[in-house]
C-alpha positions in Angstrom: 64.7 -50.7 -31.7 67.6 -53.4 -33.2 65.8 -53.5 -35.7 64.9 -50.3 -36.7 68.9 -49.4 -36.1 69.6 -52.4 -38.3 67.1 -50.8 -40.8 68.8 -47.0 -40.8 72.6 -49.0 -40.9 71.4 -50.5 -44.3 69.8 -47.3 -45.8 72.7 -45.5 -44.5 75.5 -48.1 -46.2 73.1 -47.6 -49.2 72.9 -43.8 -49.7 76.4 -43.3 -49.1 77.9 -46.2 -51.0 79.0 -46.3 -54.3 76.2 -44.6 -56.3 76.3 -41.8 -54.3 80.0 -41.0 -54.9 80.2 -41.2 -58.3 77.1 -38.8 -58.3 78.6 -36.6 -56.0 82.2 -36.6 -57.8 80.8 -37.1 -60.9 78.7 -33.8 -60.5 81.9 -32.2 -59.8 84.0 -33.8 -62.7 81.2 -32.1 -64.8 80.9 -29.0 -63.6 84.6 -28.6 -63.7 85.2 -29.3 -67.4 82.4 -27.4 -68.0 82.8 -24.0 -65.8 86.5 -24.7 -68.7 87.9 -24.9 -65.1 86.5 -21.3 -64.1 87.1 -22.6 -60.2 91.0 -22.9 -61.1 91.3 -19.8 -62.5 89.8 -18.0 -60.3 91.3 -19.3 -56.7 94.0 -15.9 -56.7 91.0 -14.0 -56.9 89.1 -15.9 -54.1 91.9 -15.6 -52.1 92.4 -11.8 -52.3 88.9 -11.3 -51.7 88.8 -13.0 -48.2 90.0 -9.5 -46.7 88.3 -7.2 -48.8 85.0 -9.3 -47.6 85.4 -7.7 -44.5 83.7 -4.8 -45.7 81.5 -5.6 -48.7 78.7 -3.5 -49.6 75.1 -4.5 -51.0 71.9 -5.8 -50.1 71.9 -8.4 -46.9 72.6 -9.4 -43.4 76.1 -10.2 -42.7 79.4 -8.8 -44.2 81.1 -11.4 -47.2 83.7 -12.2 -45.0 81.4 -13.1 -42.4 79.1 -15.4 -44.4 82.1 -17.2 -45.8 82.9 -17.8 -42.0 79.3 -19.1 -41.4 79.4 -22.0 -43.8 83.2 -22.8 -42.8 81.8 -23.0 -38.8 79.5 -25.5 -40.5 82.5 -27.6 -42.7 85.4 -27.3 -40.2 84.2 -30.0 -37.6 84.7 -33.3 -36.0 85.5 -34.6 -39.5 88.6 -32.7 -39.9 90.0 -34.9 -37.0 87.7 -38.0 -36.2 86.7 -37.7 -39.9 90.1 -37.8 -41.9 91.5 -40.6 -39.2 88.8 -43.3 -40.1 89.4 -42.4 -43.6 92.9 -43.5 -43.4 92.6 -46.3 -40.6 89.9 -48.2 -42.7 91.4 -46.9 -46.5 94.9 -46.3 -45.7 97.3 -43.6 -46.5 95.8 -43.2 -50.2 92.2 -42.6 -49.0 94.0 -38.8 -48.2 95.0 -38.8 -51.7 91.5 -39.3 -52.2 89.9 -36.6 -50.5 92.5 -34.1 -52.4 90.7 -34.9 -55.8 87.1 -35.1 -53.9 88.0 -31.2 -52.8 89.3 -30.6 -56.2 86.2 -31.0 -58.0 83.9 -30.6 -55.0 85.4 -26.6 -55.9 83.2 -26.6 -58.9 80.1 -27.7 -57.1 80.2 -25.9 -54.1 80.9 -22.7 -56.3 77.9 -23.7 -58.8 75.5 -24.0 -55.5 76.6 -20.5 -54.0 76.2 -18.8 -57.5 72.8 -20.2 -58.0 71.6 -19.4 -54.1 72.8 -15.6 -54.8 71.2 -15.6 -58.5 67.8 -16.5 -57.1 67.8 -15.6 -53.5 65.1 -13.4 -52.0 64.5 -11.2 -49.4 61.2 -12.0 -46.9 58.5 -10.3 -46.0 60.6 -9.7 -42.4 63.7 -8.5 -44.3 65.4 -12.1 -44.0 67.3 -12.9 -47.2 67.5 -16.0 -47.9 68.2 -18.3 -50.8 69.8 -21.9 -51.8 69.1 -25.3 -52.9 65.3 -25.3 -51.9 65.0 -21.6 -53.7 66.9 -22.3 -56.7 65.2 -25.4 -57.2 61.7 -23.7 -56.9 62.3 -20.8 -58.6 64.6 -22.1 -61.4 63.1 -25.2 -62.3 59.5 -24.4 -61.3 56.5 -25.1 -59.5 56.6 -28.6 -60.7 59.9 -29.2 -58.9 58.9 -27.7 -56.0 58.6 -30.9 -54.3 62.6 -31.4 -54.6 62.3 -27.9 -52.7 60.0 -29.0 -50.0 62.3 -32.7 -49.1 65.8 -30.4 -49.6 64.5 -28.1 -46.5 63.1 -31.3 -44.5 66.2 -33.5 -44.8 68.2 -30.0 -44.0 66.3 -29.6 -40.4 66.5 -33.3 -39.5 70.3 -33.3 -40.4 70.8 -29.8 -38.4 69.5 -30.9 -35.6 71.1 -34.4 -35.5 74.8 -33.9 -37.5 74.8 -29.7 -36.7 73.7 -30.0 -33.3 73.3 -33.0 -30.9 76.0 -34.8 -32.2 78.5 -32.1 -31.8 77.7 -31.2 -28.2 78.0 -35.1 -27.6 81.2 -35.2 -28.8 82.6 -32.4 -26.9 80.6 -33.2 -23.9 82.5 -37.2 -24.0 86.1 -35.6 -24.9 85.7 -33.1 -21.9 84.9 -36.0 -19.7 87.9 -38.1 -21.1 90.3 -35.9 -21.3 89.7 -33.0 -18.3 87.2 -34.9 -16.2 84.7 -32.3 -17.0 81.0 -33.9 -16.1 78.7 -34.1 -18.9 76.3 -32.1 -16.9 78.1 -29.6 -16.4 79.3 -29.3 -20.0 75.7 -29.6 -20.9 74.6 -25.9 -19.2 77.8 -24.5 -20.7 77.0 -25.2 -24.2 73.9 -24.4 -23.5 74.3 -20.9 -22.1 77.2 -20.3 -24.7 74.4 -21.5 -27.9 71.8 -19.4 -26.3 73.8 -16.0 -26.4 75.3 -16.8 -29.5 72.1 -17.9 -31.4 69.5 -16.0 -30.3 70.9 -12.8 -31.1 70.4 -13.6 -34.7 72.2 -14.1 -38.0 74.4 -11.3 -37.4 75.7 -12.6 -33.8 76.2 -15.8 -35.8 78.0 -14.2 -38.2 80.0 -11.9 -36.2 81.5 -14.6 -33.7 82.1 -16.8 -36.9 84.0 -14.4 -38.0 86.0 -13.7 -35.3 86.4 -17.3 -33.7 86.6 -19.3 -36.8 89.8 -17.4 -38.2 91.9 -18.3 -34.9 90.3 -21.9 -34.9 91.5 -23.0 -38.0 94.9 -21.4 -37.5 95.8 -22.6 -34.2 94.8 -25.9 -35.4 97.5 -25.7 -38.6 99.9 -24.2 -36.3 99.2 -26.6 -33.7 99.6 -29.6 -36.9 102.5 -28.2 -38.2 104.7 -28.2 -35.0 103.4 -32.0 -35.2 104.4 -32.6 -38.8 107.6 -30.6 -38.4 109.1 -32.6 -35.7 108.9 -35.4 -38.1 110.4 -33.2 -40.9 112.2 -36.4 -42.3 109.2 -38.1 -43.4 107.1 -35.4 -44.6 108.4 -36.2 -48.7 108.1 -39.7 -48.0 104.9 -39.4 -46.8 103.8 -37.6 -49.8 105.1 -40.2 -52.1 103.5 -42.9 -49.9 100.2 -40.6 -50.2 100.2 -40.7 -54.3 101.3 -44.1 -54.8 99.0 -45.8 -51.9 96.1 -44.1 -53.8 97.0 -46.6 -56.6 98.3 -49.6 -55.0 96.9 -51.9 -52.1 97.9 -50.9 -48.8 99.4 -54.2 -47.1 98.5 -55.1 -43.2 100.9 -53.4 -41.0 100.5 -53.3 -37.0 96.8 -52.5 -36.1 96.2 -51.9 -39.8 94.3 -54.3 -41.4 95.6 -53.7 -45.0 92.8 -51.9 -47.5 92.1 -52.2 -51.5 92.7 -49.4 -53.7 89.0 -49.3 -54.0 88.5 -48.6 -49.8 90.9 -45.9 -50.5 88.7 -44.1 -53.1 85.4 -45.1 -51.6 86.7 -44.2 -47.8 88.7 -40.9 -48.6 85.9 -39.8 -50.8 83.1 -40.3 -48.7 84.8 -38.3 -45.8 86.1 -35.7 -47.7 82.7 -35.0 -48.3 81.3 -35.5 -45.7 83.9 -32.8 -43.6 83.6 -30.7 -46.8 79.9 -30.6 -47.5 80.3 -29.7 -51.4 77.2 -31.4 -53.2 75.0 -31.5 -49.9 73.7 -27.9 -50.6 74.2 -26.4 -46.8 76.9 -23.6 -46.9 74.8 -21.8 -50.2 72.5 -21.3 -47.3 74.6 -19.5 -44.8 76.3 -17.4 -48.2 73.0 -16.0 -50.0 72.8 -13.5 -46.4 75.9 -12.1 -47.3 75.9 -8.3 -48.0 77.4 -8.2 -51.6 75.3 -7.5 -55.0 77.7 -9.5 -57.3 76.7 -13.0 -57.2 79.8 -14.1 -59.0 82.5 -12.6 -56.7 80.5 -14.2 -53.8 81.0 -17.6 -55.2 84.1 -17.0 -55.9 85.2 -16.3 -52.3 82.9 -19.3 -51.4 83.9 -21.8 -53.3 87.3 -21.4 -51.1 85.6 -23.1 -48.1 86.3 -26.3 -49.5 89.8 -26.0 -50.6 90.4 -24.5 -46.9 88.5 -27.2 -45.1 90.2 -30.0 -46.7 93.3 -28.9 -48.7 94.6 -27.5 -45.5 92.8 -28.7 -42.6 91.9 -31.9 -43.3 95.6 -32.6 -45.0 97.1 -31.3 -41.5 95.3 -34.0 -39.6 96.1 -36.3 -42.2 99.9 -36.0 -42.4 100.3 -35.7 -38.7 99.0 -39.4 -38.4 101.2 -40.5 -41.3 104.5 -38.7 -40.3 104.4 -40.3 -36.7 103.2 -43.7 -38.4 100.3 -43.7 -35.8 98.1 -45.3 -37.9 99.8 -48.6 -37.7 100.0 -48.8 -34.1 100.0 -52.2 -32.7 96.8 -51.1 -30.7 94.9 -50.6 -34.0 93.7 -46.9 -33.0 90.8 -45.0 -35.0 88.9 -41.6 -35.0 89.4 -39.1 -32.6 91.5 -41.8 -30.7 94.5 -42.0 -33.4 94.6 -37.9 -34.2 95.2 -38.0 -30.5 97.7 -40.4 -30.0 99.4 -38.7 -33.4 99.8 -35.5 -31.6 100.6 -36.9 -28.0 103.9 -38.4 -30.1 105.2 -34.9 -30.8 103.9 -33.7 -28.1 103.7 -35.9 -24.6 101.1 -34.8 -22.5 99.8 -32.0 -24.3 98.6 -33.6 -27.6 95.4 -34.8 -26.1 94.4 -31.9 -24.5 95.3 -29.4 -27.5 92.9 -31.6 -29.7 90.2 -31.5 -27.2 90.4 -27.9 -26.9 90.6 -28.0 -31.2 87.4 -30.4 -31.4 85.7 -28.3 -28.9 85.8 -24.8 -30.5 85.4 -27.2 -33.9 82.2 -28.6 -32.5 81.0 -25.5 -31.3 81.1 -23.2 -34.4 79.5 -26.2 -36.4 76.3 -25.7 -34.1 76.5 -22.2 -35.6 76.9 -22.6 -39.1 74.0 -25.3 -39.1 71.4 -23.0 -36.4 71.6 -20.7 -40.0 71.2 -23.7 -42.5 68.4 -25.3 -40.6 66.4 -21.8 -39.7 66.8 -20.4 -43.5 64.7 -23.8 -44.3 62.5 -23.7 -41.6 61.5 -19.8 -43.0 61.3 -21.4 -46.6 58.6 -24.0 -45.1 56.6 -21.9 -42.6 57.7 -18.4 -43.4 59.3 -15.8 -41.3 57.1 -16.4 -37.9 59.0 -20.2 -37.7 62.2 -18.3 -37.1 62.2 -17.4 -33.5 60.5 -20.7 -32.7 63.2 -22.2 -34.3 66.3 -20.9 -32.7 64.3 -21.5 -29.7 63.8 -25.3 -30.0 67.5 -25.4 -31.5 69.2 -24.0 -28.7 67.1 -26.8 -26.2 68.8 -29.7 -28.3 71.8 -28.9 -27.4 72.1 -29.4 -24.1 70.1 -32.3 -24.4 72.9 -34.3 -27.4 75.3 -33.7 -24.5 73.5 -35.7 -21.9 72.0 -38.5 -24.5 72.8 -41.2 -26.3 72.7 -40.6 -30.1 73.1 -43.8 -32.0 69.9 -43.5 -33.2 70.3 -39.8 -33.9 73.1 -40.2 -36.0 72.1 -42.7 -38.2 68.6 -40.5 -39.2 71.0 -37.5 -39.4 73.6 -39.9 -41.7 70.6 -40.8 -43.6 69.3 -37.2 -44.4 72.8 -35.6 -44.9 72.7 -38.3 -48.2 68.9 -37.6 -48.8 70.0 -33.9 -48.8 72.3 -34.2 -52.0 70.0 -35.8 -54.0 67.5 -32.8 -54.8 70.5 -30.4 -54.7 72.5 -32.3 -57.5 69.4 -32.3 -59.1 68.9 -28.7 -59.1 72.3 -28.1 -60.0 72.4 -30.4 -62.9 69.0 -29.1 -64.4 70.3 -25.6 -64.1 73.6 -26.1 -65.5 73.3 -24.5 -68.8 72.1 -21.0 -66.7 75.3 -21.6 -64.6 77.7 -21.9 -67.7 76.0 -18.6 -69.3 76.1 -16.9 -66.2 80.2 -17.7 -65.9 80.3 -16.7 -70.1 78.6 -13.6 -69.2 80.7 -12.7 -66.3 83.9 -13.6 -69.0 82.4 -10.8 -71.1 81.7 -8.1 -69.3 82.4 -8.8 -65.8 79.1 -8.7 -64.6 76.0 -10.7 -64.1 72.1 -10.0 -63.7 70.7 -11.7 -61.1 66.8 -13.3 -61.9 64.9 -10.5 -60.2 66.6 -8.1 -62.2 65.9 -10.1 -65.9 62.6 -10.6 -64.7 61.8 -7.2 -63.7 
């Protein structure tokens, strides 16, 4: 076993070190420049379509509105509070400069992926619609790429059930413990029963208590953030400043910190903003091609917003609430979960603990959501519509059992397919970059697109 752990830690250090993030980025960088920064331009319209998503019209399963909510259950996680922390305890202050720019460009892919999934998607035998990275890849590229296709939906179940699912009921099964005294066991049968009602009354149950619980989530948690940040009002320029210029600079040893290059600050704020953010990995396409709207364009538009809301504003509140109560160079040398904590338990004795458990929990939760649609959508892709049932089914079982388990093993596999995951995406994407820049010229034109059944009818 040590040495199959040491194994996974290599590959794991190796798909998500530097090759990978200059892929990842430098997809983004690409697209961005060559959408003429289409993503930009576009956010006021993103923005003012979040409400009027609520009711969209068109072929599909769940409302705009909702399927944006989907695929930010599955973005707005742990990583948003464990996530950003490590990123600044191991890259300092900069690495949050960092994940800014990662966002930034990650807008171009993540809006290039949810165009493509709604250009191509399909509807099943069953009436399922369904589309992303392992559809646009078959159908775009061809039967010769199919095999991209066929590892895309493979590394996608092995991460949902590992990163989407048992890890996330771990994590609020050990806060409950440490901070309420709640018994694993008995938060095991109550994210169980919870998962079960939720996901087995289908994509639109999904949808529907996205919609409704991710909303609050996110804004309780800025709100929450904000009361942290504006206690320290004083520091909140200085912070800034200390943001920008540590991106550049060393960051020198101070308490617990162990000082970090300006290198660790790109590589560590980079690799967790996408990893909280997801842009490049090819998973919320998934949860946006079931949406109920006809114009592919507008639907990327309004999704490409997931990831300037996941880590413009979420992560960014986690992040400046360590920095303004200068948490991250306690004496004690605190990290993850552990330092978000002690950053609001300085603004707010007593309570700061327990309002990030509560945060992480709901955070947790909704991820187990977002990635129950990710990892059946693939599952119907490789066995048709008779896997989905079976699938929920089997889901909703692993739950219960991440609470109760240890997971190192678990999370390195998952690690190593959330990386493996990219690779055929980016390759899709890449490949069918001319179509995307037509599609965007098109749209310019005459405010419309075709979608490929329709040109190929």
């Amino acid at each position: 076993m040590d040495s199959l752990m040491s194994f996974l830690n290599s590959v794991s250090a190796f798909l998500w070190g530097p090759t990978m993030l200059v892929l990842l980025v430098g997809t983004g960088l690409y697209l961005t420049f060559g959408l003429k920064f289409f993503t930009f331009r576009k956010m006021p319209a993103g923005f003012a379509g979040i409400w009027k998503g609520r009711n969209s019209h068109g072929e599909g399963e769940i409302s705009s509105f909702n399927a944006l909510m989907t695929a930010l259950s599955g973005t707005i996680g742990t990583g948003n509070i464990a996530g950003v922390a490590t990123a600044i305890f191991l890259g300092g202050p900069g690495a949050l400069f960092w994940m800014w720019v990662t966002a930034l460009v990650g807008m171009a892919t993540k809006f290039s992926e949810i165009l493509l999934a709604m250009y191509y998607r399909q509807r099943t035998p069953k009436g399922n619609f369904v589309g992303g990275a392992m559809y646009f890849i078959e159908r775009g590229l061809g039967p010769k790429f199919k095999i991209l296709s066929i590892l895309f939906a493979i590394f996608c179940i092995c991460a949902c059930f590992g990163t989407g699912n048992m890890i996330q009921s771990n994590t609020v099964a050990e806060s409950l413990s440490a901070n309420f005294g709640v018994p694993t066991w008995v938060s095991a049968i109550g994210l169980f029963a919870v998962a079960a009602i939720v996901i087995l009354g289908g994509i639109q149950r999904i949808g529907y208590v996205a919609g409704k619980v991710v909303p609050l989530m996110a804004l309780a948690y800025v709100v929450i953030s904000l009361i942290v940040i504006v206690t320290y009002a004083d520091r909140i320029v200085d912070v800034f400043v200390y943001v920008v210029n540590d991106a550049f600079t060393p960051t020198a040893a101070q308490g617990g910190f162990a000082g970090a290059t300006v290198m660790m600050a790109i590589r560590y704020g980079m690799s967790r903003g996408v990893f909280s953010n997801e842009a490049g990995l090819g998973t919320a396409p998934i949860a946006h091609a079931t949406a109920t709207n006809d114009c592919s364009m507008s639907q990327a538009i309004l999704g490409m917003l997931d990831t300037f809301i996941d880590t413009i504003i979420v992560c960014s509140m986690t992040g400046f609430a360590i920095l303004v109560t200068d948490m991250w160079r306690a004496p004690e040398a605190l990290n993850g979960v552990a330092l978000t904590t002690a950053a609001f338990n300085a603004a707010l004795p007593f309570a700061g603990g327990k309002l990030v458990t509560v945060c992480l929990l709901f955070f947790a939760f909704t991820t187990v959501l977002g990635w129950c649609v990710y990892g059946e959508r693939c599952a119907i892709f490789l066995f048709g519509d008779k896997a989905l049932i079976p699938f929920r089914v089997i889901y909703v079982l692993a739950v219960p059992v991440g609470a109760l388990v240890k997971l190192d093993l678990v999370w390195l596999i998952a690690d190593c397919a959330n990386a493996m995951m990219a690779i055929p995406n980016l390759i899709g994407v890449l490949l069918l970059s001319p179509l995307l820049f037509r599609l965007v010229k098109e749209y310019n034109e005459t405010g419309k697109i075709h979608t490929f059944d329709d040109e190929n009818k």
